[in-house]
N, C-alpha and C positions, 0 to 999 in steps of 0.2 A: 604452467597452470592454466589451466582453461576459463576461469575467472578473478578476477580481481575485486579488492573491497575499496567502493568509488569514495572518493575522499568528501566529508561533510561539506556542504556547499556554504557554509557559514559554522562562527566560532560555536561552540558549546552553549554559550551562555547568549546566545542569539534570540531565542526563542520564550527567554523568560522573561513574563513569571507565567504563562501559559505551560511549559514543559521545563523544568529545572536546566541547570550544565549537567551536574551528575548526570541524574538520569540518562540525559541524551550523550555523554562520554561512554558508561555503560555500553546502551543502546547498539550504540553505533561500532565502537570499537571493541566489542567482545561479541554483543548476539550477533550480531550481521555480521560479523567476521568469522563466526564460529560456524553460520550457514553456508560462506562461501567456502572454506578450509574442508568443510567436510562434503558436500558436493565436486567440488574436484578431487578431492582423494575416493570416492564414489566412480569418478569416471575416469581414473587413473588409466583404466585397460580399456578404455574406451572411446578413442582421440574423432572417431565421428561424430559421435553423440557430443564432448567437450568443443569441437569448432563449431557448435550452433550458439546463436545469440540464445541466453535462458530464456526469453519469454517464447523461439520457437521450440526448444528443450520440452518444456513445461506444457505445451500447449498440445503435446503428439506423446502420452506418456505410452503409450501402449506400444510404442519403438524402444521404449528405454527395456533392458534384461530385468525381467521379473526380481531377479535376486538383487537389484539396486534399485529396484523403483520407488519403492515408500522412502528411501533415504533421498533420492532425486527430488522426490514430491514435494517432502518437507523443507530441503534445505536447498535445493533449486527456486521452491516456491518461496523461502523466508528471503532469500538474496533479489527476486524479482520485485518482491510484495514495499522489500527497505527500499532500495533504489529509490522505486513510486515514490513513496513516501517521503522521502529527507527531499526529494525536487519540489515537492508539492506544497512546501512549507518556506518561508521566512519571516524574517525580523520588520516589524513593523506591516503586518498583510492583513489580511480580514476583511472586511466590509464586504460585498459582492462580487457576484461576478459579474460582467459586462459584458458585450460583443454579443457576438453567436452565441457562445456559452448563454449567456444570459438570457439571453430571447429562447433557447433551446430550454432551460430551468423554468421560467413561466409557461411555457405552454405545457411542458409535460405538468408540474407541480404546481401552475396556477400564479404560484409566490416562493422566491426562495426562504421565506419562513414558513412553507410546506415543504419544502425539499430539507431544508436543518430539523425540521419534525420525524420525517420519512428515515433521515439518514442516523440520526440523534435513538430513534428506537429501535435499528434495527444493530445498534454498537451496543444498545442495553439488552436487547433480547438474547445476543450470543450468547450462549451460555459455553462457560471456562474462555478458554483462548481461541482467539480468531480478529474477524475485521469484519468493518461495514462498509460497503464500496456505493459509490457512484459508477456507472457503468454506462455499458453501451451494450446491444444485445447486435446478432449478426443480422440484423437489416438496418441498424443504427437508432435505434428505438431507446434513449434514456432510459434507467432504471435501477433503484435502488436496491441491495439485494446483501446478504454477509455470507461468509466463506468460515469454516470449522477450520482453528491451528494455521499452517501452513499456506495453504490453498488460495490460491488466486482465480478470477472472474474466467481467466485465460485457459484453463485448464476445462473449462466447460462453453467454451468458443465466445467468451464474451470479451469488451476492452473497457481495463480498466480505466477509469479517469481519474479517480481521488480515493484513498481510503484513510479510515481510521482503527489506528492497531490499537484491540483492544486486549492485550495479549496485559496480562501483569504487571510484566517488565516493561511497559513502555508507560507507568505511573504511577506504581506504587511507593517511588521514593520519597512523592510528593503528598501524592492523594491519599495513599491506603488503599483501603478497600471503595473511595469514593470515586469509583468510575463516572457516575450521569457527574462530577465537577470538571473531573479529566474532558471526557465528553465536551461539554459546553465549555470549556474553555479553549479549544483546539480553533475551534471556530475565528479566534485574534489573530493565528497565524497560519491558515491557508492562504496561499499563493495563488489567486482564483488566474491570474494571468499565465503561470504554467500550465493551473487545469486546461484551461481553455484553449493552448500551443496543443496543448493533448490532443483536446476536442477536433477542433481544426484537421490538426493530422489526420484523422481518423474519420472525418465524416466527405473528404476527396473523394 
């Protein structure tokens, strides 16, 4: 198998009452399972393309065979998009970020309550499913920005740092239809200290 579904970095019920157990039981152990299961059966016949890490998969689609690539996209992309995400998150996290991260947040956004503005509208602007990312562009330039379904920052040469899945399933067990409550309340359980190990990485 060319990928694996990486084990939640914390219990189910970690994260509540910001994101329920359910939901994140769900979440994690059927969609992101069902992204990775069906991306390696994709590159079944394909064992060059499967020995790349997914985010360099993802990042060079126009290598992948036309007749697999939207199925690559999506569920190459939902398996790179989860990962981000379940690290990017814990029990007890919120408040700021600090360090570099932080000094890099005020100068591009002034105030990280312009950057929770900036990132907060562009998760309600998506229209149907997708995400809102904090990024990085390829001269290293911060920047907020959302990706349609699938689709990661990576696939158009950018590095993710943080995102918010705004995709259905990653709220409606709790919220319904009240995505800006999902939204704002994500904000308790960012791991600004991961984002920021991201950051770092990325800005060598």
């Amino acid at each position: 198998m060319a990928y694996t579904l990486p084990p939640l970095p914390y219990a189910f019920d970690a994260l509540e009452p910001s994101i329920d157990a359910r939901t994140m039981e769900i979440h994690h152990d059927r969609h992101h399972k069902a992204y990775v299961d069906n991306v390696n059966k994709a590159l079944e016949a394909h064992p060059d393309l499967a020995a790349l890490p997914v985010e360099k998969l993802i990042a060079d689609l126009e290598k992948v065979p036309e007749a697999i690539r939207t199925v690559v996209r999506n569920n190459g992309g939902g398996h790179a998009n989860h990962t981000l995400f379940w690290e990017s998150l814990g029990k007890g996290k919120g408040g700021e970020p600090a360090g570099h991260l932080g000094e890099a947040v005020r100068s591009v956004f002034t105030s990280f309550e312009n950057l929770k503005t900036a990132l907060s509208d562009a998760a309600m602007k998506r229209f149907g499913s997708g995400w809102a990312w904090l990024s990085l562009d390829p001269k290293g330039k911060m920047l907020v920005e959302s990706t349609a379904n699938q689709d990661s920052p990576i696939m158009h040469g950018n590095v993710p740092l943080f995102g918010i899945d705004v995709w259905e399933h990653a709220y409606y067990l709790k919220y319904q239809n009240k995505r800006a409550d999902y939204v704002a309340a994500i904000y308790d359980v960012i791991d600004w200290d991961a984002v920021g190990k991201r950051f770092a990485a990325h800005k060598k």
